[in-house]
C-alpha positions in Angstrom: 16.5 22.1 -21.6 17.8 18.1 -21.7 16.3 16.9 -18.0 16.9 13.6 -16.8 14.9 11.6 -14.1 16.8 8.8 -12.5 14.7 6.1 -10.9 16.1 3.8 -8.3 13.0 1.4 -8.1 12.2 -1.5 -6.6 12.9 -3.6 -10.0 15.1 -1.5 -12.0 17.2 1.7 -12.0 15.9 3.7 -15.2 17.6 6.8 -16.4 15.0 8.3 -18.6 16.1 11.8 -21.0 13.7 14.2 -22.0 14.1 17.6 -23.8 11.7 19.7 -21.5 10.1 23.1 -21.6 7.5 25.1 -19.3 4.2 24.4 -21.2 5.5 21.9 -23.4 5.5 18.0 -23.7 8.1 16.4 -22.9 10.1 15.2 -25.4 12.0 11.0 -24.9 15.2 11.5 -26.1 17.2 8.7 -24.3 16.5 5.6 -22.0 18.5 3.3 -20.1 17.4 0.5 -18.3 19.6 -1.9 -15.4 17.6 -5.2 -13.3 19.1 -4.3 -10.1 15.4 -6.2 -8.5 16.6 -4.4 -4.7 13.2 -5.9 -3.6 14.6 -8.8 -3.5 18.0 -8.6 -2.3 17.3 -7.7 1.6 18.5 -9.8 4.3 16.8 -11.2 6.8 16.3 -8.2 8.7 15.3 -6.4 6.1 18.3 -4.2 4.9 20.2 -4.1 1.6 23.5 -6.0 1.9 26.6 -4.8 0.8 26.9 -6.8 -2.1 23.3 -5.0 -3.1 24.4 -1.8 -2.2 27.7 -2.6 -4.4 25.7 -3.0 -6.8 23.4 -0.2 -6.8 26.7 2.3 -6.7 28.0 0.4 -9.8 25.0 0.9 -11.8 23.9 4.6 -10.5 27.9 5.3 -11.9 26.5 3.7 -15.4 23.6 6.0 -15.4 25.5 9.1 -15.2 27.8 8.2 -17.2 25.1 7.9 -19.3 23.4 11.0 -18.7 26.6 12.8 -19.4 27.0 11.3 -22.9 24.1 12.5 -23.6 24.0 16.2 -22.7 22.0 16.4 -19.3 21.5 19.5 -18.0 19.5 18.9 -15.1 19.3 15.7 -13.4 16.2 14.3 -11.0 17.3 11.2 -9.0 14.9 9.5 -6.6 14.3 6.1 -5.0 10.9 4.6 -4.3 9.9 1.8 -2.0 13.0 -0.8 -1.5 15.2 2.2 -0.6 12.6 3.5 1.6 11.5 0.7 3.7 15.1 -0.8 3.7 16.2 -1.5 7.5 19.8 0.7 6.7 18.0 2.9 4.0 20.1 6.0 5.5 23.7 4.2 4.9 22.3 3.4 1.8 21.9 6.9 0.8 24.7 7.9 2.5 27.0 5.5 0.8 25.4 6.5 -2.9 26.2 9.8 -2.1 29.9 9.8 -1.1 30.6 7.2 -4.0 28.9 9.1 -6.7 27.6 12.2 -5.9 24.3 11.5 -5.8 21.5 12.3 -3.7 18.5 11.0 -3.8 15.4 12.2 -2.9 13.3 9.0 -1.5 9.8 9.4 -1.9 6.9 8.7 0.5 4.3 6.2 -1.2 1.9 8.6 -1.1 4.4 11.0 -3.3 4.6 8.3 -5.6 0.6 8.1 -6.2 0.2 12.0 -6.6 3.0 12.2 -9.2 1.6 9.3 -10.9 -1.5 11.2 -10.8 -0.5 14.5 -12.2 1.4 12.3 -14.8 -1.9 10.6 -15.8 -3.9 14.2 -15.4 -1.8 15.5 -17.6 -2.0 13.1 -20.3 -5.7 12.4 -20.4 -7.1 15.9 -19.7 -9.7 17.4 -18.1 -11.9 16.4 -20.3 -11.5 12.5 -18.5 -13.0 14.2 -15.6 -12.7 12.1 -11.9 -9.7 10.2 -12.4 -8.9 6.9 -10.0 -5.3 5.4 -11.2 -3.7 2.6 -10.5 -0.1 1.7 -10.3 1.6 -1.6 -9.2 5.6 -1.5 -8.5 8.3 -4.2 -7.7 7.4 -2.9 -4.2 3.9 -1.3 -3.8 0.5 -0.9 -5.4 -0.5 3.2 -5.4 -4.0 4.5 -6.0 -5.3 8.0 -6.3 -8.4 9.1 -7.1 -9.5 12.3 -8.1 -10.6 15.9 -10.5 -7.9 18.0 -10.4 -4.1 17.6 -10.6 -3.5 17.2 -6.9 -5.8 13.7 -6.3 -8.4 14.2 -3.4 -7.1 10.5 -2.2 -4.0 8.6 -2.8 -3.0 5.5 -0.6 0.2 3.5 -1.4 0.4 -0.6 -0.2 3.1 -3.0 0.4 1.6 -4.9 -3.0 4.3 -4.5 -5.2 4.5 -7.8 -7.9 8.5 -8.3 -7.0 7.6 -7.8 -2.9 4.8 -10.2 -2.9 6.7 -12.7 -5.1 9.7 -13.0 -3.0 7.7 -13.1 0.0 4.6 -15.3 -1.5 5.2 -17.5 -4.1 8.6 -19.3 -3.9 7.5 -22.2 -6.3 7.7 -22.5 -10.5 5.3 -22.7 -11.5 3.8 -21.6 -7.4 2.3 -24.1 -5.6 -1.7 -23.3 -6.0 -2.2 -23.2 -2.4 0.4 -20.2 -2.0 -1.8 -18.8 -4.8 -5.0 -18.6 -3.1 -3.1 -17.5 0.5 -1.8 -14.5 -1.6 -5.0 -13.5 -3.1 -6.5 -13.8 0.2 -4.1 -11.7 1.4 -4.0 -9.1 -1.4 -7.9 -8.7 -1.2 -8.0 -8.4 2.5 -5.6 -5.1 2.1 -6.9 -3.9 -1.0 -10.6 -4.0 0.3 -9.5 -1.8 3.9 -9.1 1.0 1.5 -12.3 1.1 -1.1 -14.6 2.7 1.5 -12.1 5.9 1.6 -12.4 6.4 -2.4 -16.0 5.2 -2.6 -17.1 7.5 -0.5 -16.2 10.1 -3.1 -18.2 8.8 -5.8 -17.7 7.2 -8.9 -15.2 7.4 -11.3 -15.3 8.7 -14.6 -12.1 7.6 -16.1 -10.2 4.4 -14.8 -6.4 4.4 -15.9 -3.4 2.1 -14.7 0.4 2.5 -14.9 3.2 0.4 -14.7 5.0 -2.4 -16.8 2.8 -5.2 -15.2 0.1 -3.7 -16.0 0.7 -3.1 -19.8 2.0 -6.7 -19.8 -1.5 -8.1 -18.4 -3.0 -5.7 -21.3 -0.8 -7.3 -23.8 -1.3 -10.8 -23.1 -5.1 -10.1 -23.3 -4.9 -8.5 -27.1 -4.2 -5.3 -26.4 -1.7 -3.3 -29.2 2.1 -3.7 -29.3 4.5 -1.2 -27.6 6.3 -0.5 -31.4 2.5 1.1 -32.4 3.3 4.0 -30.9 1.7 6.3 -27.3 -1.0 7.1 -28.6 -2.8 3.6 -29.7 -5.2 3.1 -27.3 -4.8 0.5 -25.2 -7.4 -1.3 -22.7 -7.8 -4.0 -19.8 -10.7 -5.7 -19.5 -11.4 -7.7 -15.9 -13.4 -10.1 -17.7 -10.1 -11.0 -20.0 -8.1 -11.0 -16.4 -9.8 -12.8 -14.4 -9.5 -15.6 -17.6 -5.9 -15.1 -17.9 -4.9 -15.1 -13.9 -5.2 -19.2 -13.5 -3.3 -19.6 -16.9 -0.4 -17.5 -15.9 -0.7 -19.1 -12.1 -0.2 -23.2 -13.8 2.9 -21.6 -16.1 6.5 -21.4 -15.7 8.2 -18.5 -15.8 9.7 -19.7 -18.8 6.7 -20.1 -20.3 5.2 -16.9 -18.8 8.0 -15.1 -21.0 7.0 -16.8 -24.4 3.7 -14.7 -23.9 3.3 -11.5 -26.2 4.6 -8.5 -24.4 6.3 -10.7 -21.7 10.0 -9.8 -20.5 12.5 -12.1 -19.1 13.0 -10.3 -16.1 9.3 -9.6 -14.8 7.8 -13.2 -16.5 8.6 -14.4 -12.2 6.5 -11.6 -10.8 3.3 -11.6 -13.7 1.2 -14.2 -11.3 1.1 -11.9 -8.0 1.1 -8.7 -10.0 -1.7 -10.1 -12.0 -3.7 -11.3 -8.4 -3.4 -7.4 -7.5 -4.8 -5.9 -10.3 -7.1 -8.2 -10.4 -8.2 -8.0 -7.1 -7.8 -3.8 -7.4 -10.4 -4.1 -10.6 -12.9 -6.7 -8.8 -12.8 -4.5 -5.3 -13.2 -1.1 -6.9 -15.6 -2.1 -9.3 -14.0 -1.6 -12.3 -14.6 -3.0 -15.9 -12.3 -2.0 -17.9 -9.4 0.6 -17.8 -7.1 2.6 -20.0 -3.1 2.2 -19.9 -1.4 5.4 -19.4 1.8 5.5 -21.4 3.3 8.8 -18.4 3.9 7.6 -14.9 5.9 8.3 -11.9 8.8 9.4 -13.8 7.0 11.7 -16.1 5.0 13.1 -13.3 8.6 14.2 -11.5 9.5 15.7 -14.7 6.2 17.7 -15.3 6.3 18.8 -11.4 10.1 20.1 -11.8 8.7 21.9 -15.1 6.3 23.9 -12.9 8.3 24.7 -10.2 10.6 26.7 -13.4 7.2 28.1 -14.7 6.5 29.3 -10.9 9.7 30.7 -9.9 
């Protein structure tokens, strides 16, 4: 069957179309991509405006459309953090819905981890043994950690790279004293969480998610995008923690001359790259692997075995 996922994120709304089967890989057919950036277009009180919300209805309407054209049978529409944490989130929702039908499901931060996890299970095997995954987000940074499908731990923070941008680094290139007040801060939540997965024990595999962090993996030498899934593709901190003051001293202009680089996330690359950074450093990590599945493939594979199960 021809599923769709629709993700209303914190950065972009993403229809993604897959031709899915119970016990079978799911199959890309179709993508489509709108900036809608929600993160950053709450008020002072912390709710979408109506001009945002606008918006969101008009590009939600370009998504069906979209699915329609191309043969959806089944469609999965969710919202992560900016809908959730939104001060009117429920008129939001309530507005999507009587404009175009849809409903979506918003999910808890800690949803978003475990479906990233199963997503990243799923794709590396058992045979990759204790997983810890990282994921950073226009909104939030989620971690799991764990040896089965269902993670043993999973914690979701208010680090997204679009979040901390807006409410961090107004400068361009940012002023290097906002710099070092973000990584202060970013370390200082990061490191109240490390004792809950260390106490588990060590990893086996370390894998991350997430456009910022295959743009940090680009930048350092990692392969292009047009080589295909299944070129491996690693992070090293070593090569971050080298590449973190460059990208801090550029523009964002010049930020989006860099291999890999988009337009619209070259703003947010200095305090998505301060996260990861800080998440490798605090959780002793090396290196990690990129993950080509995420959140959206991990709603997919979870609807596929709910039809296996019922």
């Amino acid at each position: 069957m021809r599923l769709g996922v629709l993700d209303v994120g914190s950065n972009t709304v993403h229809l993604l179309v897959v031709d899915a089967h119970p016990g079978a890989r799911p199959l890309p057919a179709h993508s489509h991509k709108a900036e809608l950036r929600l993160a950053q277009l709450l008020d002072e009180e912390g709710a979408i405006g109506a001009q945002g919300v606008d918006r969101l209805v008009a590009v939600l309407r370009e998504a069906l459309q979209a699915a329609e054209d191309k043969g959806v049978e089944d469609l999965l529409p969710f919202a992560t953090s900016a809908v959730r944490e939104a001060g009117n989130a429920d008129d939001v929702l309530a507005r999507v819905q009587a404009e175009t039908g849809v409903r979506l499901q918003v999910l808890s931060g800690e949803e978003e981890a475990r479906l990233t996890f199963l997503a990243a299970r799923r794709w590396f095997g058992w045979s990759a043994g204790k997983l810890l995954v990282l994921d950073i987000g226009g909104g939030s940074l989620e971690i799991a950690y764990g040896i089965d499908e269902e993670p043993d731990a999973a914690v979701s923070l208010p680090l997204g790279a679009g979040r901390l941008t807006a409410g961090w680094l107004p400068g361009d290139p940012p002023d290097p004293e906002d710099v070092r007040a973000l990584r202060r801060h970013v370390r200082t939540e990061i490191a109240r969480t490390v004792g809950d997965f260390s106490r588990l024990g060590a990893p086996d595999h370390v894998v991350a998610t997430s456009k910022t962090f295959k743009q940090l993996a680009r930048i350092a030498g990692a392969a292009r995008s047009a080589e295909g899934l299944y070129v491996q593709r690693e992070l090293k901190r070593e090569s971050l923690e080298a590449w973190v003051p460059r990208l801090a001293a550029m523009t964002a202009d010049e930020r989006a001359e860099l291999p890999g680089v988009s337009d619209g996330r070259a703003g947010q690359l200095v305090a998505g790259a301060l996260v990861a950074e800080a998440a490798m450093d605090l959780f002793g990590v090396e290196r990690l692997e990129i993950c080509p599945w995420a959140l959206r493939e991990g709603v997919i594979l979870r609807r596929l075995d709910h039809m296996e199960t019922s």
